[in-house]
Each structure stands twice: as structure tokens, then as C-alpha cells.
C-alpha positions as CSV (number, residue, x, y, z in Angstrom):
1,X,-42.9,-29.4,-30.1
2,X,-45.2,-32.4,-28.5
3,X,-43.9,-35.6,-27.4
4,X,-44.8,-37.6,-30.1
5,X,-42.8,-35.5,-32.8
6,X,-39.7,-35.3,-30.3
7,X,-39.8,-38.9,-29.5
8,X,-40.1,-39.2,-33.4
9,X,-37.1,-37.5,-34.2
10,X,-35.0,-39.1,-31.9
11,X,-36.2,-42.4,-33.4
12,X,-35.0,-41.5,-36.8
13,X,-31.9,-39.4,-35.3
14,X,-30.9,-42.9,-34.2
15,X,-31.5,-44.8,-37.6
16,X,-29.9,-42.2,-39.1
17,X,-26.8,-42.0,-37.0
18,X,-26.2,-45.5,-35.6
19,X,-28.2,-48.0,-37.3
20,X,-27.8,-47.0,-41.1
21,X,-24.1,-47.7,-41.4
22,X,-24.9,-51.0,-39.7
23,X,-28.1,-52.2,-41.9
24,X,-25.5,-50.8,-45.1
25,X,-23.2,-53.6,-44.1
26,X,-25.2,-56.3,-43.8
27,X,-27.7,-55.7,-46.6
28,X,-26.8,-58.9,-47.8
29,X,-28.7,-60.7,-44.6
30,X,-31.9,-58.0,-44.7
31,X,-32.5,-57.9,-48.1
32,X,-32.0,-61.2,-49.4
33,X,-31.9,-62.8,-46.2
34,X,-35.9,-62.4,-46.7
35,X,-36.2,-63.9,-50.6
36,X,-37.9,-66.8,-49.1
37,X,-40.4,-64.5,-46.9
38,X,-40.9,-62.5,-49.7
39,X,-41.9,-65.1,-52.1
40,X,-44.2,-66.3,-49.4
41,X,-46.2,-63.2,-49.2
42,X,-46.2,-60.8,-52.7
43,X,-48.0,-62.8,-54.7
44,X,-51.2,-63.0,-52.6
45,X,-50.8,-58.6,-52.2
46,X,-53.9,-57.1,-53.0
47,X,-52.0,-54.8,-55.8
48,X,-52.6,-54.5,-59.7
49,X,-51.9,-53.0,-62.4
50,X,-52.3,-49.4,-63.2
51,X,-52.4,-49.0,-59.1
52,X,-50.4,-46.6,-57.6
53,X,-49.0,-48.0,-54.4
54,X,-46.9,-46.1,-51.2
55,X,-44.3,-48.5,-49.6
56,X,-43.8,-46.7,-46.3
57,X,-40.2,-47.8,-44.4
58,X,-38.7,-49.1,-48.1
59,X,-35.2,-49.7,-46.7
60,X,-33.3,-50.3,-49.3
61,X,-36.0,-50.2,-52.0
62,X,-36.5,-53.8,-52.9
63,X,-39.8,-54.1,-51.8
64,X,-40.8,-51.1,-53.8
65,X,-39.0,-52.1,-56.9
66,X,-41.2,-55.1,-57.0
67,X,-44.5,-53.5,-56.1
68,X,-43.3,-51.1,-59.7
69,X,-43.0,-54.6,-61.4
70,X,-46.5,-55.8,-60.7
71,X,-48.2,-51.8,-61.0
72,X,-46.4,-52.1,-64.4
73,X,-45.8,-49.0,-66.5
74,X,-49.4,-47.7,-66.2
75,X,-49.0,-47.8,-62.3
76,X,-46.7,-45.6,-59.9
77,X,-45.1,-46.9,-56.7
78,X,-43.3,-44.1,-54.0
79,X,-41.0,-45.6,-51.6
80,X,-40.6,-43.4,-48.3
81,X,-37.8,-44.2,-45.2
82,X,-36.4,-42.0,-43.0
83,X,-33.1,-42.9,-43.4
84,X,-31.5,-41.2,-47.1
85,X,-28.6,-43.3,-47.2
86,X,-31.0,-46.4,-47.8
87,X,-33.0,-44.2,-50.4
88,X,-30.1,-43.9,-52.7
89,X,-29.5,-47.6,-53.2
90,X,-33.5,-47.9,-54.3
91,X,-32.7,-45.1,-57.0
92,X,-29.7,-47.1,-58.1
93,X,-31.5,-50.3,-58.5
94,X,-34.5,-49.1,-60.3
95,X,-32.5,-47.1,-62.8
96,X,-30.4,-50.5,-63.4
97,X,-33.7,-52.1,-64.2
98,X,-35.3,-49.5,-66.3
99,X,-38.3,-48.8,-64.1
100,X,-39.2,-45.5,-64.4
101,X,-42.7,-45.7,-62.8
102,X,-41.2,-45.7,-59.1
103,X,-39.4,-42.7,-57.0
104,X,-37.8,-42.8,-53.6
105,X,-38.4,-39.7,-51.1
106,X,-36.8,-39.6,-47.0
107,X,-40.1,-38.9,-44.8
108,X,-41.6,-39.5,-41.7
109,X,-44.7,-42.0,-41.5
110,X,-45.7,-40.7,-38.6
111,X,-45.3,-37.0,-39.3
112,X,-45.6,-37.2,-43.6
113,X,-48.7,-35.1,-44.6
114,X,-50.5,-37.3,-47.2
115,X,-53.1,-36.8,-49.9
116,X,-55.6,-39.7,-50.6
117,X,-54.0,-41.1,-53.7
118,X,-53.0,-44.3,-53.3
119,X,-54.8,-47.6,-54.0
120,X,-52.5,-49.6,-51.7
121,X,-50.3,-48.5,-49.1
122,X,-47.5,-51.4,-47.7
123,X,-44.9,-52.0,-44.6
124,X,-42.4,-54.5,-44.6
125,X,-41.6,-54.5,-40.8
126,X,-41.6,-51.0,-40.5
127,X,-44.4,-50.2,-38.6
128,X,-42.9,-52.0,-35.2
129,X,-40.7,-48.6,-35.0
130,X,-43.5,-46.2,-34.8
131,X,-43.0,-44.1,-31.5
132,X,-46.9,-43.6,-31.8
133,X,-48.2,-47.0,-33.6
134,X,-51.8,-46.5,-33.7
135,X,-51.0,-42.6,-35.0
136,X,-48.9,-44.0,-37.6
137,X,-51.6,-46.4,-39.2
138,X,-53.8,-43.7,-38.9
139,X,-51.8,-41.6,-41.0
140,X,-50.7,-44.3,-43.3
141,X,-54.7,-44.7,-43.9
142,X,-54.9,-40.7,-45.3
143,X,-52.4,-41.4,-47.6
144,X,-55.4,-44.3,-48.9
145,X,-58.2,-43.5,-51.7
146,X,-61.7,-44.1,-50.0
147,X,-61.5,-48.4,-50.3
148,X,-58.0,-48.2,-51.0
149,X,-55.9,-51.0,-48.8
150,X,-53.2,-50.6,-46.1
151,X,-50.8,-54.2,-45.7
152,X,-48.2,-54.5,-43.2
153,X,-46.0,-57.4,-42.5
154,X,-44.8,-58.0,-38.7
155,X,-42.9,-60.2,-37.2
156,X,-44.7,-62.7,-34.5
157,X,-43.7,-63.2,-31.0
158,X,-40.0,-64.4,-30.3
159,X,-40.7,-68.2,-29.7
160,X,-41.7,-68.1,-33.6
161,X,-38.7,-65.8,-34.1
162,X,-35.1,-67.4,-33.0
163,X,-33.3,-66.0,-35.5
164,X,-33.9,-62.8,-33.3
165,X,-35.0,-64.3,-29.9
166,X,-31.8,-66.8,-29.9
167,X,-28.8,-65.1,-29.9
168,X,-30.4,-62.0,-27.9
169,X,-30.7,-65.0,-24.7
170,X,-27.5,-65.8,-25.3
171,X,-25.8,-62.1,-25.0
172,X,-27.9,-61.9,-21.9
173,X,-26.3,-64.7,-20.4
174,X,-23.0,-62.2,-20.0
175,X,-24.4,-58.8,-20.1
176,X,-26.8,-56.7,-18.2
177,X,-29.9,-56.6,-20.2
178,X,-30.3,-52.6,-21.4
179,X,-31.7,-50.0,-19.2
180,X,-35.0,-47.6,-19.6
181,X,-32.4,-44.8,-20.7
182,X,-30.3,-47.2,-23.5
183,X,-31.1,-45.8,-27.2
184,X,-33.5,-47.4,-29.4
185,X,-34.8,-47.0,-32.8
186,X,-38.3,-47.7,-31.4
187,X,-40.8,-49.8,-29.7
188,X,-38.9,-52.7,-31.3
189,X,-39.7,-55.9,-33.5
190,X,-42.1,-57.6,-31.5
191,X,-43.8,-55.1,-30.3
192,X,-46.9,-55.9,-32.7
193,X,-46.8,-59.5,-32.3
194,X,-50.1,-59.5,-30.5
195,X,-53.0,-60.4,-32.8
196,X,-55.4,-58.4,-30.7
197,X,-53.6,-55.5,-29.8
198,X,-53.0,-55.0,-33.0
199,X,-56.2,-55.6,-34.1
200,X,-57.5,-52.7,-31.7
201,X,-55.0,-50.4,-33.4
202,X,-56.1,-50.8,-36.5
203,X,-59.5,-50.2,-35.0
204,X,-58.8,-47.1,-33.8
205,X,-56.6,-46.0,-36.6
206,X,-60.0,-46.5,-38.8
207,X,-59.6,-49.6,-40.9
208,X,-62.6,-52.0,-42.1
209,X,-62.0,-55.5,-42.8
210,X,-58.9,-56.3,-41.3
211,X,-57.4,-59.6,-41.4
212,X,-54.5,-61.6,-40.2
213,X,-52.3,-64.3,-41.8
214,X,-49.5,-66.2,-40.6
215,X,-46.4,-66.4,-42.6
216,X,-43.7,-68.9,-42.0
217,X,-40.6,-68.9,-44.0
218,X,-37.4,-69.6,-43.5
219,X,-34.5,-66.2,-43.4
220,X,-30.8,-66.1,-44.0
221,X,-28.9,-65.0,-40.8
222,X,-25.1,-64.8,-42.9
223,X,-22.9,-66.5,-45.3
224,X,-21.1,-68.5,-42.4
225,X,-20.6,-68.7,-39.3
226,X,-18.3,-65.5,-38.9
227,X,-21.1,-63.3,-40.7
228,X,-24.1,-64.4,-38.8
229,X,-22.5,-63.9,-35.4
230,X,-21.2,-60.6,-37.0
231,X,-25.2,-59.6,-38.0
232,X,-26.5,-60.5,-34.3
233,X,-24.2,-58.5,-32.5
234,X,-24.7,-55.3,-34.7
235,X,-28.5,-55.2,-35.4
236,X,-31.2,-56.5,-33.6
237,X,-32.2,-57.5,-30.1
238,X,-28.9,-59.6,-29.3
239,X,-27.4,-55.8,-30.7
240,X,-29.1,-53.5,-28.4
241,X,-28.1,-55.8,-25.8
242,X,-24.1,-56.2,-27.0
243,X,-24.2,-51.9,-28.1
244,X,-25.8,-50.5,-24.8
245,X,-23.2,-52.9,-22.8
246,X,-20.6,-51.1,-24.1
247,X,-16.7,-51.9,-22.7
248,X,-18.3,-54.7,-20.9
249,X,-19.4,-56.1,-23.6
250,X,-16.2,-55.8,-25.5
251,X,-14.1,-57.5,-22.4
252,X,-16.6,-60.7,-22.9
253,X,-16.9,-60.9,-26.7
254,X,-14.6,-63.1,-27.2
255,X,-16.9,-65.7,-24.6
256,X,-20.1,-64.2,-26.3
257,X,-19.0,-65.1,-30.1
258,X,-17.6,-68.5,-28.6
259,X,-21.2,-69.7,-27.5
260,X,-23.3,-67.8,-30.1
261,X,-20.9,-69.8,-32.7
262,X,-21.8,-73.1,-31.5
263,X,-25.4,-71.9,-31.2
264,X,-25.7,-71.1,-34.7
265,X,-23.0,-73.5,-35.9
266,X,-26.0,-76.1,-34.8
267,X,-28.6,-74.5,-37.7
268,X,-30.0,-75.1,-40.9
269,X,-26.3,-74.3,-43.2
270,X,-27.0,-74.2,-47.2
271,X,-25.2,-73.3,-49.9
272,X,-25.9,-70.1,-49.7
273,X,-25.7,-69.8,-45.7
274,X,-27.0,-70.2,-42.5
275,X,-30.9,-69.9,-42.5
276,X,-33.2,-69.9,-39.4
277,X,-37.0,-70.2,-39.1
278,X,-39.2,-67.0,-38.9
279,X,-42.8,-66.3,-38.6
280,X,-45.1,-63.2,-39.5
281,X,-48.2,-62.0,-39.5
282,X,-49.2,-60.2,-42.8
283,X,-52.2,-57.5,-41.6
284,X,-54.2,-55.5,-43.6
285,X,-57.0,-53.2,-43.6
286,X,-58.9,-51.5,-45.8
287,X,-60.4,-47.7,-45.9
288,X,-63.9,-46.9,-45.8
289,X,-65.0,-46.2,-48.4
């Protein structure tokens, strides 16, 4: 087996066994925490009607439930995730809604064979994860009919980001910051925040045209106080930190959930919630055609 499907497996291994129970939980924050992101960026997708579209890392299936509205009943949408406990909440949602023009399979992006068959292919921060990023948009672009177009959203660096970066500084004010051994889920959320980097991958991976936009929108972080400090110590950078501490971590939490409570006790709080400020780049790329 090579390196890059081991290092794969553990990946999903780890969204499988550790973070799926926590994304479950908090599905509240990660899927509607990004209504206002999303709003921002799926009207301008380059998808229509009668397309059939891939939505590679679907989560929960919201994102691919409204690529099947806009395809409409001529078109065909396929969500893929490597997790199956997120795949069944996407089957139960699109039955409720009567769409029977999209399905929902567990894959690998990395490792899923793909036939050219799709006129768009879309990531919602999915493609941060990829143990091999540049193999991953490669194979993402076989999965593309000749002109066909690949988008993927991203999130920017962490000065743009504080409703990751912030509380992750503050956890590291009490705990050891992880080691090159701690468990991860993959490269991590910022690790395509760099527009030219990213810009050579999709090079190398084979797309034409590729282009960069900056999306700024503001995200929902937890119905109070209690719920956001809750989110940031289970998922996310301030979460690797807080997990790979272990009993460490537990013997300070009390101190930790003190200052990250006046920390976010001090943002934006709506009816709804707590929301912070975010920032994106949507990418995309088109295959020769």
C-alpha cells in the first residue's frame, strides 16, 4: 500500500471515529452557522439546469441538496464524504423535500475512481483535508466532462478567520501546542489559504482558467455563550489543541472556558447567536476541453 492511500485512510479513520460524533453535535453551528456564507457564494456557481454536478466532501448534504434545487429535475447532483454517518442525514433531508434527482454515496476524493460525467464538480471546505492536495484536484478534474468546471471554497489565512484563529490562541495560552505525532484529520483549514500555492496546484492538477474571489461573510459560532465555547473546544484548531492536551487540558478547563467566555462574550450576539467574521476564497478551474 503507498503512503498516500495509508496516510488517506488514517485521515478518514479519524473523521470517522473521532470527529463525526463531534461535527453530529454541533450541526447546528456547521451547517447553518454558514447560511450567510452560503448566500454569499451559490448564486454566482457556475451551475444550471439539466447539469449534473459532484459535491465532493457533502457533509451533511446541504450543499448538495441545493446544487439539486438549481440542476432542477432534468439535472442529477451525487454527494460523496467519507464519513456515512453524515451521508444519512443528506438522504433524510432530500427525501423530506421531494428531490429525487440527488443521491448520497461514502467515497474517497482522493482514492474514488471517476468517469468524466459531470458538468460541475464542487467543495465546500473539503479540499483543506486532502493528505495529497494537488492529487486530489487532479482526481476531482477526471470526474469533469472535457470544459466541465471544478469550484472549491477555502477558507483564508487565520487573521481573516477569528472565529477559528481566536479561541485556538487562547487554548494555547494554557496548553502545549500539539506535537508532530498528535492525530489530525488532515493538512488542516488553512492549509490552502495561499493564493499562489494554490494557484500552482491547480496548475499541476490540470485546470485552465482558474480564478480567485474573496468571500466575506459573517458565520455563527453557537446559540450562546455556553454553545460556542462548547464548538471551539471540540472541533477545530482551538480542538486539536484542547483534544491532543488531554488530562492537562481537563485540569485547566475550567481557566480555559473562563477566558474563552469573555473572549467571545465581547462578539457580534444576535438573535439567533453569536456570529464572528470569516473570509474565503472561492477557486475554480476549468477542464480542457
Amino acid at each position: 500500500m503507498s503512503d498516500v492511500v495509508e496516510q488517506s485512510a488514517e485521515y478518514v479513520d479519524f473523521w470517522n471515529d473521532v470527529l463525526a460524533p463531534k461535527f453530529i453535535r454541533f450541526k447546528h453551528v456547521l451547517v447553518d452557522g454558514l447560511t450567510h456564507h452560503s448566500a454569499a457564494v451559490f448564486p454566482d456557481l457556475p451551475v444550471k439546469e439539466g447539469d449534473a454536478a459532484l459535491d465532493v466532501g457533502c457533509g451533511f448534504g446541504d450543499t448538495a441538496i441545493q446544487l439539486a434545487e438549481r440542476v432542477g429535475p432534468e439535472g442529477r447532483v451525487v454527494g460523496l464524504d467519507c464519513c456515512a454517518a453524515f451521508l444519512d442525514y443528506g438522504r433524510k433531508d432530500a427525501a423530506a423535500r421531494g428531490l429525487g434527482n440527488v443521491s448520497f454515496a461514502q467515497g474517497d476524493a482522493l482514492l474514488e475512481r471517476f468517469t468524466p460525467e459531470y458538468d460541475f464538480v464542487f467543495a465546500r471546505f473539503g479540499t483543506m483535508f486532502f493528505s495529497n492536495p494537488v492529487g486530489g484536484l487532479r482526481n476531482m478534474r477526471t470526474a469533469l466532462k472535457p470544459g466541465g468546471v471544478m469550484t472549491h471554497i477555502v477558507w483564508r489565512d487565520p487573521a481573516d478567520n477569528p472565529w477559528l484563529s481566536m479561541a485556538k490562541q487562547i487554548v494555547l495560552d494554557f496548553l502545549p501546542p500539539p506535537g508532530d505525532g498528535a492525530q489530525s484529520c488532515g493538512p488542516g483549514p488553512f492549509s490552502m489559504c495561499n493564493q499562489e500555492t494554490v494557484s500552482k496546484m491547480m496548475e499541476i492538477a490540470g485546470y485552465e482558467d482558474v480564478t480567485f474571489t474573496r468571500v466575506d461573510a459573517p458565520v455563527f459560532i453557537g446559540r450562546n455563550i455556553e454553545d460556542a465555547i462548547a464548538f471551539q473546544l471540540a472541533i477545530g484548531p482551538a480542538g486539536e489543541v484542547f483534544r491532543e492536551a488531554g488530562d492537562e487540558a481537563e485540569a485547566k478547563r475550567a481557566d480555559i472556558e473562563a477566558a474563552l467566555g469573555e473572549a467571545i462574550g465581547a462578539q457580534k450576539i444576535e438573535a439567533d447567536g453569536i456570529v464572528m467574521d470569516s473570509s474565503s476564497w472561492v477557486i475554480s478551474g476549468r477542464n480542457p476541453a
